[in-house]
Every structure is written in structure tokens, then in C-alpha cells.
C-alpha positions in Angstrom: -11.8 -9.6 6.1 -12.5 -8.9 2.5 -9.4 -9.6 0.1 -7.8 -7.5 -2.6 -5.5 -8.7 -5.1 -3.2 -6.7 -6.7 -2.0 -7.5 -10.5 0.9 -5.8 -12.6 4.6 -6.0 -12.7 6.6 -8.3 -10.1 7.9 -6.2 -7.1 10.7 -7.9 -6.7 11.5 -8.5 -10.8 10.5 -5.2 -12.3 11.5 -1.8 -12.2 9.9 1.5 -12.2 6.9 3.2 -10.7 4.1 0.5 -11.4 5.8 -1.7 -9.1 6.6 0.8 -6.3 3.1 2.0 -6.2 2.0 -2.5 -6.4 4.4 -2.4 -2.9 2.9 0.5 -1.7 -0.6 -0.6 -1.8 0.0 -4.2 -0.4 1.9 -3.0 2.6 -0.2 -0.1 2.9 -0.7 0.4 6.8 -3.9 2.4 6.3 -5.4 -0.3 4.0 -4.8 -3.6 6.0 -7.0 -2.2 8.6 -9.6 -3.1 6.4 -8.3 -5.4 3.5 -6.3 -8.2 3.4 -4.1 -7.1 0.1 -2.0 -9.6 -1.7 0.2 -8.5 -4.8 -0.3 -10.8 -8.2 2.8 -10.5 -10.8 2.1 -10.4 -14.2 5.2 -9.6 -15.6 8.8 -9.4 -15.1 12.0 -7.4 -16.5 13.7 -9.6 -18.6 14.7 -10.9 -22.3 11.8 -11.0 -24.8 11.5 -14.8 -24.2 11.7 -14.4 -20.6 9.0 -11.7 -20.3 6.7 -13.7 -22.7 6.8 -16.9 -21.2 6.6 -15.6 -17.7 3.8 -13.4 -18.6 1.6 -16.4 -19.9 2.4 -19.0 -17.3 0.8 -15.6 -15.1 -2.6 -15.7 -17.3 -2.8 -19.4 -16.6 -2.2 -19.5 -13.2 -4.3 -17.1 -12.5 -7.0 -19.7 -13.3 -6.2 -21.4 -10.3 -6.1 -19.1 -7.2 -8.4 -15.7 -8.5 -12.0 -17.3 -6.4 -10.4 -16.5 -3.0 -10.5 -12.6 -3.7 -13.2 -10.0 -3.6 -11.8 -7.2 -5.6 -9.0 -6.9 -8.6 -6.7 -4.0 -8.8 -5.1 -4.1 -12.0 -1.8 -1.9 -13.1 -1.8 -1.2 -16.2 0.3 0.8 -18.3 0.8 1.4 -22.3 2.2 -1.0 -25.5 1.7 -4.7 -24.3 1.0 -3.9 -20.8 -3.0 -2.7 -22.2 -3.9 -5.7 -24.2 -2.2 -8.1 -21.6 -4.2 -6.3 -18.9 -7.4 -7.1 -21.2 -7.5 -10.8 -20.8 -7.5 -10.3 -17.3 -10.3 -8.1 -17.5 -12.1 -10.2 -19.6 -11.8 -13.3 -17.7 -12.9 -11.7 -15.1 -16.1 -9.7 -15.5 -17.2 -13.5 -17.5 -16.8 -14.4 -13.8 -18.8 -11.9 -12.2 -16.0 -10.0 -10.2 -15.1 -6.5 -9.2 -12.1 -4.9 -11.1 -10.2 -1.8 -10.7 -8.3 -0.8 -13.5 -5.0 1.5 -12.3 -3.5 3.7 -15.7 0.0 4.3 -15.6 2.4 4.8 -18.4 3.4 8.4 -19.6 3.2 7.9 -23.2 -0.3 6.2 -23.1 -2.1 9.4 -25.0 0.6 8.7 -27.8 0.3 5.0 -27.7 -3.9 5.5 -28.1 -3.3 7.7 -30.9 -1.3 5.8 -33.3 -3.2 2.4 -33.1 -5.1 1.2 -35.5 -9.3 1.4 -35.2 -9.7 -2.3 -34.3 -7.1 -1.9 -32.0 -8.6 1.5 -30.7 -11.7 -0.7 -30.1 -10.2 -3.0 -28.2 -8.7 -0.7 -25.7 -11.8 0.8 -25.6 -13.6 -2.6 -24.5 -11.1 -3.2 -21.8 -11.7 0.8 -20.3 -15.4 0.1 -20.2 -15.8 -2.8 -18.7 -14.0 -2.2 -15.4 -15.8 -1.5 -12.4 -13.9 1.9 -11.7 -11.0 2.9 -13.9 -8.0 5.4 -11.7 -6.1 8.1 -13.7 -3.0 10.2 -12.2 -4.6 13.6 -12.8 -6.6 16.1 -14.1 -5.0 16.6 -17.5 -5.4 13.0 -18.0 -9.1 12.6 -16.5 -10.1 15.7 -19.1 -8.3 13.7 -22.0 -9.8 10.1 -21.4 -13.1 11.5 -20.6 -13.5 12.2 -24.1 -12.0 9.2 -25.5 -14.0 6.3 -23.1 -16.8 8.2 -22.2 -18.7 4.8 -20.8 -15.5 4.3 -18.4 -16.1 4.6 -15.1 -12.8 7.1 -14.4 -12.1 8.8 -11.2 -8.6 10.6 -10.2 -6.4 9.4 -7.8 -2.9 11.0 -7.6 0.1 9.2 -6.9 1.0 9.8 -3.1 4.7 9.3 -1.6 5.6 8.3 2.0 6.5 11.9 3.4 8.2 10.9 6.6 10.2 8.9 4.5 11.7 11.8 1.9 11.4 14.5 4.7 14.2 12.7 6.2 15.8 13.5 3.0 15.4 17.1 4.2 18.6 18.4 5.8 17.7 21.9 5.8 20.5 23.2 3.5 20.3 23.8 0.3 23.0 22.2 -1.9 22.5 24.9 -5.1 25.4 23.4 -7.5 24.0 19.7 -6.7 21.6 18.9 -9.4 19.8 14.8 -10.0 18.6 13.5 -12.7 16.4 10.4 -11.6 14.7 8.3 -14.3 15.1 6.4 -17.0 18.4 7.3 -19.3 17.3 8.0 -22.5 15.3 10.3 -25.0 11.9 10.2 -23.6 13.0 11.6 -20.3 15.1 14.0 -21.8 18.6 12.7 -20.7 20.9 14.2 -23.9 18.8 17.6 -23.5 20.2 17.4 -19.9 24.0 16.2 -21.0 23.9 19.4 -23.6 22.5 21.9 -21.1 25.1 21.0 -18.7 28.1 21.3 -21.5 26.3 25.2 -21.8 25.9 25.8 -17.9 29.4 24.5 -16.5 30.7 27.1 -18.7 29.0 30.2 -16.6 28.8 27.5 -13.4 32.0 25.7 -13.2 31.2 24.2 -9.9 27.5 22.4 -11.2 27.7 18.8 -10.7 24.8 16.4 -11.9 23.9 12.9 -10.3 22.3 11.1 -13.8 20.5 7.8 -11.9 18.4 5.5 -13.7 18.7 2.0 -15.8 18.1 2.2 -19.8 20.8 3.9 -22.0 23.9 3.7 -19.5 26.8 3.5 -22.2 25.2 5.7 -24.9 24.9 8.1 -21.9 28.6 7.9 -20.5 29.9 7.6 -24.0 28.2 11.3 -24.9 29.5 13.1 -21.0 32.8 11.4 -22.2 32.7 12.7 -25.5 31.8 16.3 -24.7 34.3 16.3 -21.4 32.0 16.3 -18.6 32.9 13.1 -17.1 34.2 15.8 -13.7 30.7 17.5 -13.7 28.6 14.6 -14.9 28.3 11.2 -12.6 26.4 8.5 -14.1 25.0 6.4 -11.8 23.0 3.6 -13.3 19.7 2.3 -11.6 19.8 2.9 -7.7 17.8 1.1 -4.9 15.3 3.3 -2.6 17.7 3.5 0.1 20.3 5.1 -2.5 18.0 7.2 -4.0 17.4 8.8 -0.5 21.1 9.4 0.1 21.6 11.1 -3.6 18.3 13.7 -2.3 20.4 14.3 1.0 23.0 15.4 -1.5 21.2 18.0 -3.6 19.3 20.7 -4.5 17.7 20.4 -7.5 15.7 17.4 -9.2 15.7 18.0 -13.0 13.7 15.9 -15.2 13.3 17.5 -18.8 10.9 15.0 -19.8 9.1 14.2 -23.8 6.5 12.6 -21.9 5.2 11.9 -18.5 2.5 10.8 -16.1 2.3 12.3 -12.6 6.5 11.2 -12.2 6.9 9.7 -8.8 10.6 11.5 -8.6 9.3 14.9 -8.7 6.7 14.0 -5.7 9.6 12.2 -4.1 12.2 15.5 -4.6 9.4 17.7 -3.1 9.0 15.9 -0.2 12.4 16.3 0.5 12.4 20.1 -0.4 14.2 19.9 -3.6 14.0 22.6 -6.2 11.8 21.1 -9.4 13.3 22.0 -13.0 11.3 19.9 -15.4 8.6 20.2 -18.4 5.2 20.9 -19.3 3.8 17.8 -20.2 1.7 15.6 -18.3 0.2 16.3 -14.9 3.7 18.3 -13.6 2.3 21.4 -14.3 -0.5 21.0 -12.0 2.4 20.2 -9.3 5.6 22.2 -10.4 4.3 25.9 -10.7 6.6 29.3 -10.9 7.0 29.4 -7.3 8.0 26.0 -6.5 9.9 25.4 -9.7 10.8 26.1 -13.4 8.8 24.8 -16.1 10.0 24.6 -20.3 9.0 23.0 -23.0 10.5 19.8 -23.9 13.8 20.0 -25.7 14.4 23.9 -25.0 18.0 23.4 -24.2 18.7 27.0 -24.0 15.7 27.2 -21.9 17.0 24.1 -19.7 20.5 25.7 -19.5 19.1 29.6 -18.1 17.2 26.8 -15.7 20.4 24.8 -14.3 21.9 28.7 -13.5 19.3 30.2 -12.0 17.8 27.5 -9.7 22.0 26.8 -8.1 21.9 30.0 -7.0 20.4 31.0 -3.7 18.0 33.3 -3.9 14.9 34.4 -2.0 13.3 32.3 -4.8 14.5 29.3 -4.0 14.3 29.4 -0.5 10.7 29.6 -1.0 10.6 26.4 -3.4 12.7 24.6 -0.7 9.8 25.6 1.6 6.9 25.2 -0.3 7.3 21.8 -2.1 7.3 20.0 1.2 4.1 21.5 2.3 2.2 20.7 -0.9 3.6 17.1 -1.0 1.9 16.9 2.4 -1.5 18.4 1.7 -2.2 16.6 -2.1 0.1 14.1 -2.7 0.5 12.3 0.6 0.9 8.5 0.4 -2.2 8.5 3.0 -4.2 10.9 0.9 -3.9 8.1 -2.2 -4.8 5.5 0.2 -7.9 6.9 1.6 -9.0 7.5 -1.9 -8.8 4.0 -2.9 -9.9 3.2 0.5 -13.1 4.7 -0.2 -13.5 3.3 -3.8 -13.3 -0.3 -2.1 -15.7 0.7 -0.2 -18.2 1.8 -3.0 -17.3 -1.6 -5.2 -18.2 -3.9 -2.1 -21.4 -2.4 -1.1 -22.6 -2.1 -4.7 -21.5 -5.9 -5.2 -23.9 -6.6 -1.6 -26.9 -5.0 -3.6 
């Protein structure tokens, strides 16, 4: 059985959606019929210190057990995450190997744009010499198309376990129980969401939002406090899986007025489960959250955000179609087996081309 390693943020030490979709992959059911797949961490959470030294004593024992693998599935996001990446690359196509290069990161178009020429270079270096290169969607195929035209880039959405959030289904819909699910701060659009609440509660006294993520958590509590929503407003701080699936059996509504974003694994994860989408158009979400499944505004149109919260918590023939639809799509597109077979395939394609 041919063997696959997987490379990017620990499982069990980081957070976010690098390392669920690193889980993912290596348990992956579908794939393990084929592959034996092992997961390789790279980096932790931690102090700067911490996350340095951990991430070098990675590189260097990497020397030591990459031979017994056949292909190299690499995570890779923006910032330090890129050029970290890029000695692995390198190493590796000096040895000959197969690498698969996986682009996360929501704010990698605005990371590319503000470095510096040699820098630029270098990025484009480590694009072009991977074997294939995976991007989250169209938008983002389009854009680094243009940008690394000798990169080998192919799409493969995120997928989510459906059986897993369709349990998160219950069949009613909770219209005043609104989640926020992501990481508390500016780039997600956390205070937009705090100040479009303050507006809303005023017209919809009985709103109450579930704020759940790690990142700003006292700046955030400190502002509900501040402008007396601590009764509408529960901040939760980061939550395992199993909570996350509890807070979706409590609501409605998923809203995630976001600067900048990917293909976010919440909103895939809130459709499943038949949730009603208010969020932004940026990234891949608009190719996901459309009028009928959703509400779509331009980041940090509070007033926009506000007429949102109303009109989604209240039932309507509207959303009753959103709670119907979004499940259905999940399981058509963005299936956790549909992403599989897709990578699946590309396997495939690397290990006959590496026979020839």
C-alpha cells in the first residue's frame, strides 16, 4: 500500500481549519482503502519561542523518516506558514518526490500583494515546483491562475462530514438564535457583529447571539459589556467539535460578517445542519451563500448586517426554504466524500505519472 504523508499544523496542538481538514484526510475512511495516510506536524499554537523552536526541530526531523513515503501533502497557508512550507518543498523535489501543495489561509491574495518582489519570487518558486497545487474555489483558481501561471492548480473544495452536522438538524427553526463561530476579532468581523446586535435587539428584543471562537476574548466581552448586551450577547471562547455541534442544535442562523475569507468551514458546517447563512462577499462564499439560501453584504455594512439579523429571525417562507436548501447543496458539492474522491483521483494521477 502506497503511503501519504500529510504536513501542516499539529492536530492535536493547533487550532483552526488547516488542522481539521489534516484530521480529516488521515482518518479519511474513503482514502485508507487505498493509502496508508500518516499526518506530519509542522507547527504548533504556542509563544513565539515555542512555535519557532518547534517548527525547526520539524524541518530537521523530517530528514530522518520522509524515504518511507510516496506522496507529500503539504498545508499551507499565508505569512510564515508560505516560506516554512518552501523548505519542505525544496528539500523535497532535490529528492525526487511527489508533493501536493494544499492553499489555505483567507487573507493569502492580501499577503501576495504587499510583499516585496524578491519575496513575490520566492512564493512564486515554491507554487511552481509542486507536483499539483489545490485551491478552495473558483474565485481563487481565477486569481492564482494569473499570478503562477506555471503552477500546476486544480480546485478542490473543502467538504464536511454531512451525517455528522445533519444530526445538528432538529427540524425547527430557532429564528432569535443567531452564532457567531470563528475567530474573535476584526478580520472576521466580530465588532461589526457586537454593533449590529446593539441596533437589532432594539427592533428584536428577544435576539440572542452565541459569539464562539479563541482570539480577542476580553476586548470582545469588554465591548458587549460596555454597550449592555451582556443578556443578548454570550461569549463563548474557543469550543471543541462536540460543542460546536450542540451550539448548531441551538440555532438558527450562522453569521459570519467576514474582511476576508477562504471557503470558511463554519458556513459548510451551518449548512449541513440547515442553518440560515448571513455573511459577506468575499472569498469563495458567494459561490455557496446565494439569495435563496442566505443574505450576502459587503464587509463592514453594519446597517446592512443589522436589516440581516431582523429579517433572517423571522419565519418566513424565505427562510424555510434556506433551512431546506442549504442541506441539499452541502450534500451534492461540498460533501466530505466529494473532497476525498477528488484528492483520491489526484493520488492517483501523481503515482502513475511517477511509474512512467
Amino acid at each position: 500500500m502506497k503511503k501519504i504523508l500529510q504536513i501542516g499544523p499539529s492536530v492535536s496542538k493547533a487550532k483552526g481549519g488547516m488542522a481539521t481538514v489534516i484530521k480529516e484526510l488521515t482518518e479519511s475512511s474513503l482514502l485508507s482503502q487505498t493509502y496508508a495516510i500518516d499526518e506530519y506536524p509542522s507547527f504548533a499554537d504556542g509563544p513565539f519561542l515555542y512555535r519557532l523552536f518547534y517548527s525547526m526541530w520539524s524541518f530537521i526531523r523530517f530528514h530522518w523518516i520522509y524515504q518511507g513515503y510516496d506522496i507529500f501533502h503539504i498545508h499551507m497557508a499565508s505569512k510564515g506558514s508560505t516560506f516554512r512550507k518552501g523548505y519542505y518543498i525544496k528539500f523535497l523535489k532535490k529528492h525526487k518526490r511527489k508533493v501536493v501543495l494544499h492553499v489555505h489561509g483567507s487573507t493569502y491574495k492580501d499577503f501576495y500583494e504587499n510583499l516585496s518582489e524578491k519575496q513575490r519570487e520566492k512564493a512564486y518558486s515554491i507554487w511552481a515546483a509542486c507536483d499539483k497545487v489545490l485551491v478552495l474555489s473558483d474565485n481563487w483558481y481565477d486569481y492564482f491562475t494569473q499570478i503562477f501561471p506555471n503552477a500546476k492548480i486544480v480546485i478542490v473544495e473543502n467538504g464536511v462530514d454531512v451525517e455528522t452536522y445533519e444530526a445538528a438538524n432538529t427540524g425547527r427553526f430557532h429564528e432569535n438564535q443567531l452564532l457567531f463561530l470563528g475567530r474573535l476579532g476584526h478580520r472576521k468581523g466580530a465588532y461589526d457583529l457586537i454593533e449590529a446586535m446593539s441596533l437589532a435587539v432594539k427592533e428584536r428584543p428577544d435576539l440572542h447571539l452565541f459569539m464562539a471562537g479563541d482570539g480577542e476574548l476580553n476586548e470582545i466581552k469588554r465591548v458587549i459589556s460596555q454597550k449592555g448586551l451582556d443578556n443578548h450577547i454570550e461569549c463563548l471562547g474557543w469550543v471543541s467539535a462536540t460543542e460546536r455541534l450542540e451550539l448548531l442544535k441551538k440555532v438558527g442562523i450562522l453569521v459570519l460578517p467576514s474582511y476576508n475569507e477562504g471557503l470558511p468551514m463554519a458556513i459548510l458546517e451551518a449548512m449541513a445542519a440547515g442553518k440560515v447563512i448571513i455573511s459577506t462577499t468575499v472569498g469563495a462564499i458567494p459561490e455557496v451563500v446565494k439569495s435563496e439560501n442566505g443574505i450576502l453584504l459587503e464587509p463592514g455594512d453594519i446597517l446592512g448586517l443589522t436589516k440581516a439579523l431582523i429579517k433572517a429571525s423571522q419565519v418566513s417562507n424565505w427562510s424555510e426554504q434556506a433551512v431546506a436548501v442549504n442541506p441539499q447543496l452541502i450534500r451534492e458539492f461540498y460533501s466530505k466524500e466529494q473532497m476525498h474522491n477528488k484528492i483520491k483521483a489526484i493520488y492517483d494521477i501523481l503515482l502513475t505519472e511517477a511509474k512512467e
